[in-house]
Residue frames as a rotation matrix with the C-alpha (Angstrom) as fourth column:
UNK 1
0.750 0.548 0.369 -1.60
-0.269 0.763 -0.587 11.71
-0.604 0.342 0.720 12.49
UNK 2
-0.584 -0.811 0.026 1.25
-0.331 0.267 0.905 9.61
-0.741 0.520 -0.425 10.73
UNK 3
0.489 0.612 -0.621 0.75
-0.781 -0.010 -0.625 8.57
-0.389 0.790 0.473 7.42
UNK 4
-0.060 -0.368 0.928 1.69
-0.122 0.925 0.359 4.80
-0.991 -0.091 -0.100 6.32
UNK 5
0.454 0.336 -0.825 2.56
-0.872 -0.021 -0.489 4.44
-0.182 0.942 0.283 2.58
UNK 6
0.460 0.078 0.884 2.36
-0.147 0.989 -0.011 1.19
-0.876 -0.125 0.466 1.20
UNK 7
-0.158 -0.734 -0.660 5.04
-0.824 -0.271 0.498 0.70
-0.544 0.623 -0.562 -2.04
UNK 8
-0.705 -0.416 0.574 4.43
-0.155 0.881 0.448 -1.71
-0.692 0.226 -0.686 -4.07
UNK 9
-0.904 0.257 -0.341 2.95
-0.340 0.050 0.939 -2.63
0.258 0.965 0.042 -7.91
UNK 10
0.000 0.998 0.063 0.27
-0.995 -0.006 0.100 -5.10
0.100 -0.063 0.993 -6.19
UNK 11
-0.215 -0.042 -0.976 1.60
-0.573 0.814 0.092 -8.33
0.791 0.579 -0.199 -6.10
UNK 12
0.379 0.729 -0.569 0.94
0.178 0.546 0.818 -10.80
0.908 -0.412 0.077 -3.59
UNK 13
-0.529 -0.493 -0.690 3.97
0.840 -0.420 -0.344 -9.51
-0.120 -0.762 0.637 -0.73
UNK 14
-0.844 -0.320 0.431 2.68
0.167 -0.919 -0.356 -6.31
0.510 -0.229 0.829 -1.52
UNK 15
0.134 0.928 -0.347 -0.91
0.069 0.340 0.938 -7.22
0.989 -0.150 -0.019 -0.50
UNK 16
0.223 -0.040 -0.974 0.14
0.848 0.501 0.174 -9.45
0.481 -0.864 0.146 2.54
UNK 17
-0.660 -0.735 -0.156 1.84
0.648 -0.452 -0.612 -5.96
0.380 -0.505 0.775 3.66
UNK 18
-0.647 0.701 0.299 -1.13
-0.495 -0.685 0.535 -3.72
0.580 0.198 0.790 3.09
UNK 19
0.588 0.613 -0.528 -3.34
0.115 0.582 0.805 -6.30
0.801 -0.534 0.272 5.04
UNK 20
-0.209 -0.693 -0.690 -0.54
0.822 0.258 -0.508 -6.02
0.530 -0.673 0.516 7.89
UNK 21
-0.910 -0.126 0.395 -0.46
0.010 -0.959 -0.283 -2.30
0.414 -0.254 0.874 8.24
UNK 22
-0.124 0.989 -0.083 -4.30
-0.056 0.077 0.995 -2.65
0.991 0.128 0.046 7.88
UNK 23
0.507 0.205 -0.837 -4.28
0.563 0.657 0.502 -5.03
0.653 -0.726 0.218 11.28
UNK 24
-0.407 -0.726 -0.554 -1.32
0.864 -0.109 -0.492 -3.05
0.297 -0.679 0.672 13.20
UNK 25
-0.540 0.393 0.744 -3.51
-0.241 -0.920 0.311 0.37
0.806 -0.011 0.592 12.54
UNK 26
0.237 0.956 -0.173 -6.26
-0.351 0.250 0.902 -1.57
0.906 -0.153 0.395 13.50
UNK 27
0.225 -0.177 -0.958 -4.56
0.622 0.783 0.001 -3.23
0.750 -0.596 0.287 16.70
UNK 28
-0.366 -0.625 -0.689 -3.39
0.926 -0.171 -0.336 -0.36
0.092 -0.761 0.642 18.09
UNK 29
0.626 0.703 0.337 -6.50
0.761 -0.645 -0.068 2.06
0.169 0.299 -0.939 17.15
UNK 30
-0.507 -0.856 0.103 -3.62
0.790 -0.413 0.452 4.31
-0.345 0.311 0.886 15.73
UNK 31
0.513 0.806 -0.295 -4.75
0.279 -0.482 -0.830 7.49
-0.812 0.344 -0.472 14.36
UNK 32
-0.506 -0.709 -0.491 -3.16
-0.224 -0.441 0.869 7.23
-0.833 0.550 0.064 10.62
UNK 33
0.534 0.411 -0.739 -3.56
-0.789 -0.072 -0.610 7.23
-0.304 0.909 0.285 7.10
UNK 34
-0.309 -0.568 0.763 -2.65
0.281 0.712 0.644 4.27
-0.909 0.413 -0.060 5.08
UNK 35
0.442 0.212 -0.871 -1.93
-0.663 -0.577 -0.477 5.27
-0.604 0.789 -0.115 1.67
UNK 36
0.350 -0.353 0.868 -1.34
0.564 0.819 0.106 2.47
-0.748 0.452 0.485 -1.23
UNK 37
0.073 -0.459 -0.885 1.48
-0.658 -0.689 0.303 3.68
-0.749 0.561 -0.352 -3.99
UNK 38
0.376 -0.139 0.916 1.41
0.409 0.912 -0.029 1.28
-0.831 0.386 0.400 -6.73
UNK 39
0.988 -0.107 -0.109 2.52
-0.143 -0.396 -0.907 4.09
0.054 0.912 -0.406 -9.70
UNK 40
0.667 -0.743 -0.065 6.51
0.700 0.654 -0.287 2.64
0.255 0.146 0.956 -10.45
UNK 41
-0.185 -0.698 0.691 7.68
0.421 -0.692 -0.586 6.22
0.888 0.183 0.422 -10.90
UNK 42
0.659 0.294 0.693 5.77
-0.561 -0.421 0.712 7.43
0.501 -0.858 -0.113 -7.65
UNK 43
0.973 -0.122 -0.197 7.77
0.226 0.685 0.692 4.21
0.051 -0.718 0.694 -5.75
UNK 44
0.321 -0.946 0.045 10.97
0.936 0.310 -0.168 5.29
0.145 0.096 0.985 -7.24
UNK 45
0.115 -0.047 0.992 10.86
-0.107 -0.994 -0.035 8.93
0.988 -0.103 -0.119 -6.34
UNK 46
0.885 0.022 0.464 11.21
-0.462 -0.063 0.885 7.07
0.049 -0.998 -0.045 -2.63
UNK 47
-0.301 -0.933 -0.199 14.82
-0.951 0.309 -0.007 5.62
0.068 0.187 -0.980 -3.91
UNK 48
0.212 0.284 0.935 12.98
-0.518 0.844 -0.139 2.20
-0.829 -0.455 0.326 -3.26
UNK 49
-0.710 -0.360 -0.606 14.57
-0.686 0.548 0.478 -0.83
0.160 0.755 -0.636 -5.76
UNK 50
-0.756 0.285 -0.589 12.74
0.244 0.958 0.150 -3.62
0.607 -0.030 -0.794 -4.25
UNK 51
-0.307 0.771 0.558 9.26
-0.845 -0.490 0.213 -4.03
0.438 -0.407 0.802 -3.08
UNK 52
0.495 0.864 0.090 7.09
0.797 -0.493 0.347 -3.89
0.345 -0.100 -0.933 -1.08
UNK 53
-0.694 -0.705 0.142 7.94
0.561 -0.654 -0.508 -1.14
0.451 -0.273 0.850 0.80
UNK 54
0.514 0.629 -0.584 6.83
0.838 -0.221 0.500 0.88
0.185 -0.745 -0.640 4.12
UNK 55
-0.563 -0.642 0.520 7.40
0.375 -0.760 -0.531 4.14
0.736 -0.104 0.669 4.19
UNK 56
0.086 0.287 -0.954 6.09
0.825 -0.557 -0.093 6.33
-0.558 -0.779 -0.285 8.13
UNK 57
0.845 0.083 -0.528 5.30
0.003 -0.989 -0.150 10.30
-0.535 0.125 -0.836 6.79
UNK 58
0.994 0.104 0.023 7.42
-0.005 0.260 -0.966 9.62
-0.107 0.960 0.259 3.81
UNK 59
-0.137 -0.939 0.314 10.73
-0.990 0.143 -0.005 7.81
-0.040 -0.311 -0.949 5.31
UNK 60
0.104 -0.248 -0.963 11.47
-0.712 0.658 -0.246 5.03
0.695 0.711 -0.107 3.99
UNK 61
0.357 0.441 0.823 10.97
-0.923 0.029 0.384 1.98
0.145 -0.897 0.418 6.64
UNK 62
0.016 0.042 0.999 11.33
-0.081 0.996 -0.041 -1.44
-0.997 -0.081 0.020 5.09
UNK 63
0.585 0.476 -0.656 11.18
-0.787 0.139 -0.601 -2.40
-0.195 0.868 0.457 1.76
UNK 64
-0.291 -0.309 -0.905 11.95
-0.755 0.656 0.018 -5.95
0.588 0.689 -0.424 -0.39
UNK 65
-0.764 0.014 -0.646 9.96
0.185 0.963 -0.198 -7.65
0.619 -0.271 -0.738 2.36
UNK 66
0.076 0.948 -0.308 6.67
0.226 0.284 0.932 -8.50
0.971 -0.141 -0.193 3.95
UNK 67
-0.672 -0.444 0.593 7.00
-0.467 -0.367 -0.804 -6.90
0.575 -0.817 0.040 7.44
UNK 68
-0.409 0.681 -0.607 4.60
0.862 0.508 -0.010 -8.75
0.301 -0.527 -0.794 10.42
UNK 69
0.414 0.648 0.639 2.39
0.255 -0.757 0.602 -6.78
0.874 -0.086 -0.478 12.39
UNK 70
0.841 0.029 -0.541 4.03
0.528 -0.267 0.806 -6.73
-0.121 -0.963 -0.240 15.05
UNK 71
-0.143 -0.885 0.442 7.24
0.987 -0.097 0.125 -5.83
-0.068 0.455 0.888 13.28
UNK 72
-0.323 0.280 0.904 4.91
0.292 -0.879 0.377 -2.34
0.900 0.386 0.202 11.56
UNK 73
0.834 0.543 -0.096 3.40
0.346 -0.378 0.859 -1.87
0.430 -0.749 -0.503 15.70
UNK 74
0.090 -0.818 -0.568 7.16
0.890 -0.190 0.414 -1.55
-0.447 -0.543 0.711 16.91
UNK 75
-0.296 -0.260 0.919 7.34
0.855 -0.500 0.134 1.40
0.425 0.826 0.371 14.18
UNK 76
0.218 0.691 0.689 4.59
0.256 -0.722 0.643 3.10
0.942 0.036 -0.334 15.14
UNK 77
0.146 -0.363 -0.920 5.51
0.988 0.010 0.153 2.81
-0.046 -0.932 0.360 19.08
């Protein structure tokens, strides 16, 4: 099971991302965890500067932008 952490304080990109992952899990009945990080010091303990941010089993993926779903389904592939 992979685990999908979402980075990000709450603003509206970081949403739109969390609602992505949401759908790609959901598109590809995936078997993971999606885990929202919104604590600053928790985000920055992933070297991340800019949110949002997608980290796979706690590797850094994306971050300072709204990935698509299909973008987070290539990931998971």
């Amino acid at each position: 099971m992979k685990t999908l952490q979402v980075l990000g304080t709450g603003c509206p990109k970081c949403e739109a991302l969390t609602d992505n992952v949401r759908r790609a899990v959901a598109e590809l009945d995936a078997d993971c965890t999606i885990v929202k990080i919104k604590d600053i010091a928790e985000i920055m303990k992933f070297g991340v500067m800019m949110t949002p941010a997608l980290a796979v089993d706690g590797e850094v993926k994306a971050s300072g932008k709204v990935l698509s779903v299909d973008e987070i389904k290539a990931l998971l592939a």
